[in-house]
Each structure stands twice: as structure tokens, then as C-alpha cells.
N, C-alpha and C positions, 0 to 999 in steps of 0.2 A: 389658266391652265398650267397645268406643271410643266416647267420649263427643259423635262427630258423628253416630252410628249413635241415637245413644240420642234425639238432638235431632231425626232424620231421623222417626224412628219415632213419638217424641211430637207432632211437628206433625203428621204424616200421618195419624195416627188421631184425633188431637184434629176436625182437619177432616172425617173420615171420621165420627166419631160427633154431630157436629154435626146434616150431611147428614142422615143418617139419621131423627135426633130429630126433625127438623124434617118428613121425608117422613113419619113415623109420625105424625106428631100431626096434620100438615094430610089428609094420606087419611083417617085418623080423623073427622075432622071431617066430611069430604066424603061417608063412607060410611054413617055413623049418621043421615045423612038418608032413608034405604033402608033395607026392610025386609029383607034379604038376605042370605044363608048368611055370604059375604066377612066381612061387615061385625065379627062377634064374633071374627075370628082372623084380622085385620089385626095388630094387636099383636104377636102372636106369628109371623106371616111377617115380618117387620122383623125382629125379633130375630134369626129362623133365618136368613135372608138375611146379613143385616150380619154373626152372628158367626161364621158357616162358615168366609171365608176365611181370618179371623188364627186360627182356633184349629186349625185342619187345617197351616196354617202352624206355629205354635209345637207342635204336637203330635206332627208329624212323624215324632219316632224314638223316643215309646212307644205309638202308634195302629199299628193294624193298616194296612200297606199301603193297601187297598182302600177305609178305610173315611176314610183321607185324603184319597185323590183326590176320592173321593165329596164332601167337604166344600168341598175347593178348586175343583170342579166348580161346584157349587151355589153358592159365594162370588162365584165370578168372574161368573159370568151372574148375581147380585144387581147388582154394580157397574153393568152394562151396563142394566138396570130403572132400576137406584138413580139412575141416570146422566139418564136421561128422566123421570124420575117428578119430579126436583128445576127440571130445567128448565119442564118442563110447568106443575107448579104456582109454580114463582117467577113463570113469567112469569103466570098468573094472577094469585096474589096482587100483582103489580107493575102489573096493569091495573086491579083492583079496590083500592089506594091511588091512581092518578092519577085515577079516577072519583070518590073521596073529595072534591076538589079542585076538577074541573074540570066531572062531571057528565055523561060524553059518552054512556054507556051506556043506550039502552033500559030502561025498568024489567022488558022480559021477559027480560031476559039476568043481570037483579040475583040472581034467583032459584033454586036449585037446580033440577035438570032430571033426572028420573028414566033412568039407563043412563047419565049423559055420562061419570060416573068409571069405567064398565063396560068401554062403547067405548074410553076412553082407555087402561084396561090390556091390552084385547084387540090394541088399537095396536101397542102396547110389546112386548107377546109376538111378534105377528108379526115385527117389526123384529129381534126376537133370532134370529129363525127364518132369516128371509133372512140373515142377518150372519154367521150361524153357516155357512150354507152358501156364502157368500163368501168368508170366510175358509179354507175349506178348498179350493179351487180358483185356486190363482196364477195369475197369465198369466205370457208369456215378452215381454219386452220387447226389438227388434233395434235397431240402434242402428250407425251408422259413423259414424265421425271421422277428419279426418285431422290429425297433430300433423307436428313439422319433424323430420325426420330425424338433424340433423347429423349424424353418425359412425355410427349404430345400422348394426349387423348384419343388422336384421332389415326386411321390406318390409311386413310384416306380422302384428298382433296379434289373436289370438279370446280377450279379455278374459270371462269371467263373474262377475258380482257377487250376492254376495246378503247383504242387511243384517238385521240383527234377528230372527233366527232365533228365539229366545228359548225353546232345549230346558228341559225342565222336565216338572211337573205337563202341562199341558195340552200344548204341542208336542209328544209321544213318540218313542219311535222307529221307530214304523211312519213319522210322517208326513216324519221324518230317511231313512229309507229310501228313501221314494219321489222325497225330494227328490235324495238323490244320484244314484238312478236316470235324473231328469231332467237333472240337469248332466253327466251320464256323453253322455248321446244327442246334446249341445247339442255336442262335442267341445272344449272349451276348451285353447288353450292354458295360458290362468294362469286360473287360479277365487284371487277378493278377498272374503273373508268381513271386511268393516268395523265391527267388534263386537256386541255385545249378541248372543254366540251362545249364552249360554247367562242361563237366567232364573235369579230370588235361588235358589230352591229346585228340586234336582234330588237325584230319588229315587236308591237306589246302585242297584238295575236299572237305569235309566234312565242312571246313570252308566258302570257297564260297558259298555251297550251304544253308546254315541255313540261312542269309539276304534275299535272293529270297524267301525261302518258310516261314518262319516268315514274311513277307510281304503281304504277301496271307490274314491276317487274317484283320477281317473285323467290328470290333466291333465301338459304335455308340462315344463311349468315349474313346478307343482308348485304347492298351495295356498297363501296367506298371509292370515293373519289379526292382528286388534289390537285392544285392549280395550276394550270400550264401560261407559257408566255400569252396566248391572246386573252386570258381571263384578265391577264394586268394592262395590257396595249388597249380594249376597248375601254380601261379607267372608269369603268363599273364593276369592279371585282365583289367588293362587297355585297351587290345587289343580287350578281350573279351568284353566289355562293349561298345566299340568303334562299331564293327562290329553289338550289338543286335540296337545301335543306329541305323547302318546305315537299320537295318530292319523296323524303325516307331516303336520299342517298346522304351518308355522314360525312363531310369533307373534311379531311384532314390535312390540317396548314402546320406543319413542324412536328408535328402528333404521333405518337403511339399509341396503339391497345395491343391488352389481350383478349384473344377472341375462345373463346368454350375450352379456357386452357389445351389450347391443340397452337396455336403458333401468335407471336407476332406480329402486330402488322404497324408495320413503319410508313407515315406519309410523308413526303419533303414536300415545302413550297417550291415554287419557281426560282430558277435564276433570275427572274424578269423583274423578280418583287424589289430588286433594289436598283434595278435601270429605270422601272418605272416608279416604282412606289418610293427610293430613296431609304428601304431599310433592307438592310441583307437579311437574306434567308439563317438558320443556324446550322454550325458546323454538324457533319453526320455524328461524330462520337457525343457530341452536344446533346444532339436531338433523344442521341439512343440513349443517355442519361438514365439510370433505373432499371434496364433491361437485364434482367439473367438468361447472358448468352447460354450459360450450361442449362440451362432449363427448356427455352423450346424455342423451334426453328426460327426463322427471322425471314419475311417476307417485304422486301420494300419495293413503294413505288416513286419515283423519280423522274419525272416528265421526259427529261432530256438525259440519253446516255452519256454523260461526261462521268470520269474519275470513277473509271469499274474498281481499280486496284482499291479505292476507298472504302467502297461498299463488302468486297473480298476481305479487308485486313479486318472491318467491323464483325468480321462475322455472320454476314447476312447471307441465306440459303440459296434465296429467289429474287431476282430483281425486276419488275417491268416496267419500262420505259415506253416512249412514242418518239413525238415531234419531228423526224427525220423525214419523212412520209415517203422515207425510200426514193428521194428527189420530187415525185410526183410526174414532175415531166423529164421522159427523156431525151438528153444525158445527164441531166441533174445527181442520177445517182454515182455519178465518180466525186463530185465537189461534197457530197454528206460522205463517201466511203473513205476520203483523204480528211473528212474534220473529226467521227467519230470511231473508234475500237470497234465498234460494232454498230454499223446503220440502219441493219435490217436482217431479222431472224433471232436464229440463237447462239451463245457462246457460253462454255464451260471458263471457267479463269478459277484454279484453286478450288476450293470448293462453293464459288461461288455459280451458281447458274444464270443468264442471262436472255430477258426476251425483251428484243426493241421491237415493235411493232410499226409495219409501214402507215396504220390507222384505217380508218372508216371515212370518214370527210373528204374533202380537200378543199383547201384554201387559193384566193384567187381565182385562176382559172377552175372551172367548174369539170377538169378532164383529170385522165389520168395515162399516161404513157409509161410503157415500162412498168409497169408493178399494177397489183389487184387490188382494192381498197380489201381490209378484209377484219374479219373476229376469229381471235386466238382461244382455244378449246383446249387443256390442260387439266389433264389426269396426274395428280400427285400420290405420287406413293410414300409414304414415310415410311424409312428402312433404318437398317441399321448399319449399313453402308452406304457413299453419297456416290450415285451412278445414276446414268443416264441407260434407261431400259430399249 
């Protein structure tokens, strides 16, 4: 195994098993003040919990089918608990050290409170419940722009996007069905799938059937897609890229075309390709090599919003991005709004225009908090001035 995979995996679980320790031992604590069923098989939910997801993962292709998903089921929605259960009580234990200190607490709050860790799980559960049910109902996002025409063909684009799909275990293909169903109705000229379409682990059902129903989709220019970090993290990229091939979507790894002489279309690979893969992706002036910027517009797509000013100084029109997924749970989204320019929606920068999308999918936990999974619906108008209508 490649030894960035192995470092990737060690930190991620070392941190992961941390976490854990740490929520088992302080709910532990918190629960044995209570006389209550919970309280003697706390221990052993933590365990079921935490080791569902990697051993259904690593187990994969000598478990039974059914009884993986089952596991990766149960893992994922741990994460999503695991996920509040750690804030919740840090931020306790981090109130209960500054009182250490400062003293500012009432002595009736010093004290344990019979039901408060009760309520707090019943919290949590409900939060998985709405998230769950958030995540599976996307909105459709509309959206026009207008960019500068020079030369183009065309007077008009019906652009559709959709980022981080992340087929696998949890995404299936019932819910790949309905999503092409929906971009089928939505009429698009060009449908831009901007990576992460597929997650580390994809069952071979689940693999057959995404070429068939990725196939279904019917737009007038034809899909394109480019690879996002989990295409390189599940260290089947190539297989993965092979198969969206054999679907009629054209994946573009450092690639340009021209599309019915009407615009550009710029794919970058991943940042990922050289954590994972050990070779760097190429520089954007690199990539755009050949391009007659005075010719016609420039449309890129870039997984990850990093270095707008780049794509701005290249001359590029339209940019769409994902990966951010808007945090997915919240408050996740202040920690992507302090990493990226733009984590979610849209920004003008020069005449560059920009859509990061919070995506379709989500990774891990199976919920979504704070934000819609959703599909981006963009009417382009080529003008001869670059405004936002």
C-alpha cells in the first residue's frame, strides 16, 4: 500500500480512537451517577458504534453483502452522535476547568442533575433524525449570469452542476436514479459533475449499476466530470474513472476542450493526486496551455475552491467548485468559512464569477445540518458586457 495511504489512515484513526475513548469514558462517568438501564451498556455502544464503520469497511469482500452495509450504516450514524456527543461534553468539561479558576458557576449547576445526559442523547438522536431527512431531499438551485461573449456561438448556456455526489455504501443507486431523473427534467444543455462522485468504497452492485444509470442522462453537450479528493483516497481512481467513462461522462484529468466553438471548458485534477498519487496536479497557466483567451469564454471546473485570484488573473469566466459541503454538520460551516474565499454559493472576483457548491451526497455521517444537499441550475447569458443579471 502506498505509504501516504498508510499515514492518511494512521492519523485518521489514531484521531478517531481518541475521540471515542474520550466520549466513552466521560458519558461513563456522567451516566453512573444514574440508576438506569443505559448506564451498564454504555461501554459497549461505543465500541459497537466506533467499530462498525472501519470493520464493515476492511471487511468488505469476505462479509456478506448485507451485513456490511448494515455495519457502514450503523458506523456512519455513530460519526454523526460521535460528532455532538464530543462537542457537547468538551464544551462542558471546558466550562467546568474555567470554573476551576475563575468560580463563576452557581453551586447548583456544580452538581449532577438527574435526566440531563438523557435529554442530551434524546437531542442528538432527534438531530440524526431531521439530518437524515435533510439529506435526502436536495433543493434545486436557479441561478443566471451573464459572462462576455467574444466570439462564442452561442447566446445561450443551461449549465447544471452537481458536486459530491459520493456513490458508495450510503448514496445507492436508487438515490443516482432519481437524481438523474431530476437533471433529465431540469433540460441542461452541459451537466458539470466537479468530483468526489464517487465515495472510498463502492460495492460491485453498486458498481455495475452507476454506468447504466449515469447513461440515462441526456444533455445537448454532453456530461463532464474531474476528480475530486475521495476519487484518489479510495486508491481506485483509475478504475473509477474508467467505469464513469464507460457511462458517456468525459473526465477531464488536467484537460481542455473546445466545446461547438461557444466556450472552453477547463478540467483540473485534484489537489489529492499528489498526497495520494505522489505526482502534482499541473499548474493552472500550465494546464490552459493553447487556449485563445480572446477567443472564447473560459469555463473551469476545480474540485476544491483554493486560489480564486489564479483562475481570475487566467482569465477564466465561470468557475465551479464543491468539496466544502457547506461543513455538512453544524457548526462545521465557520471552520470551511475561515479555510476558503468562498465555501458555499456565489462570488464575483474581477471578472471572474464563482459557484462552490455545498454538493448532493454526504460523506460519513449519512445527515446533513445546517445546509440542503442541493443541484445548481444556471442560465448563462453571453453578453457583451460581464454582469451579474
Amino acid at each position: 500500500m502506498n505509504p501516504r495511504f498508510i499515514a492518511f489512515y494512521i492519523c485518521f484513526f489514531a484521531i478517531y480512537g481518541l475521540i471515542n475513548y474520550y466520549i466513552g469514558l466521560r458519558g461513563w462517568q456522567a451516566l453512573s451517577n444514574y440508576s438506569i438501564p443505559i448506564t451498564g451498556y454504555w461501554g459497549l455502544l461505543v465500541a459497537v458504534g466506533s467499530l462498525s464503520f472501519p470493520l464493515g469497511r476492511w471487511a468488505a469482500d469476505i462479509l456478506p453483502r448485507e451485513l456490511v452495509q448494515f455495519l457502514i450504516y450503523i458506523g456512519s450514524y455513530w460519526m454523526g452522535i460521535m460528532y455532538y456527543l464530543f462537542l457537547i461534553i468538551f464544551c462542558l468539561d471546558l466550562v467546568r476547568l474555567l470554573d476551576r479558576f475563575l468560580g463563576f458557576l452557581p453551586e447548583g449547576l456544580k452538581s449532577p442533575h438527574p435526566g440531563v445526559a438523557l435529554v442530551l442523547l434524546l437531542l442528538i438522536l432527534l438531530l440524526n433524525i431531521y439530518g437524515t431527512w435533510n439529506a435526502l431531499h436536495p433543493v434545486i438551485r436557479n441561478y443566471e449570469v451573464n459572462i462576455t461573449q467574444k466570439h462564442s456561438s452561442m447566446d445561450t448556456l443551461n449549465v447544471v452542476m452537481v458536486s459530491d455526489i459520493h456513490l458508495g455504501w450510503i448514496v445507492g443507486p436508487k438515490r443516482l436514479e432519481q437524481l438523474v431523473h431530476d437533471l433529465n427534467l431540469l433540460n441542461p444543455d452541459l451537466i458539470l459533475l466537479p468530483g468526489d462522485i464517487i465515495d472510498e468504497g463502492v460495492d460491485l452492485r453498486t458498481e455495475k449499476e452507476i454506468p447504466r444509470l449515469f447513461g440515462n442522462l441526456n444533455p445537448r453537450l454532453g456530461t463532464y466530470a474531474i476528480p475530486g479528493n475521495h476519487e484518489y483516497i479510495s486508491g481506485s481512481g483509475d478504475d473509477v474513472f474508467d467505469f464513469l467513462s464507460r457511462a458517456g461522462i468525459k473526465v477531464l484529468r488536467d484537460q481542455w476542450i473546445e466545446v461547438e466553438d461557444g466556450f472552453y471548458l477547463v478540467g483540473r485534477d485534484s489537489r489529492a493526486k499528489h498526497s495520494f498519487g505522489g505526482v502534482s496536479r499541473l499548474d493552472l497557466h500550465a494546464l490552459m496551455h493553447g487556449i485563445d483567451v480572446s477567443k472564447l469564454p473560459i469555463i473551469l471546473m476545480d474540485h476544491e475552491p483554493f486560489d480564486l485570484g489564479e483562475a481570475a488573473q487566467a482569465g477564466v469566466a465561470l468557475q465551479f467548485s464543491g468539496h466544502t459541503h457547506h461543513g455538512q454538520i453544524s457548526p462545521n460551516q465557520f471552520i470551511t468559512r475561515s479555510i476558503y474565499e468562498l465555501d458555499w454559493g456565489y462570488l464575483r472576483k474581477d471578472n471572474l464569477q464563482v459557484f462552490v457548491s455545498c454538493g448532493f451526497g454526504t460523506w460519513g455521517p449519512p445527515i446533513r445540518i445546517g445546509n440542503h444537499p442541493e443541484i445548481l441550475n444556471i442560465k448563462v447569458n453571453f453578453t457583451q458586457q460581464t454582469c451579474v443579471v
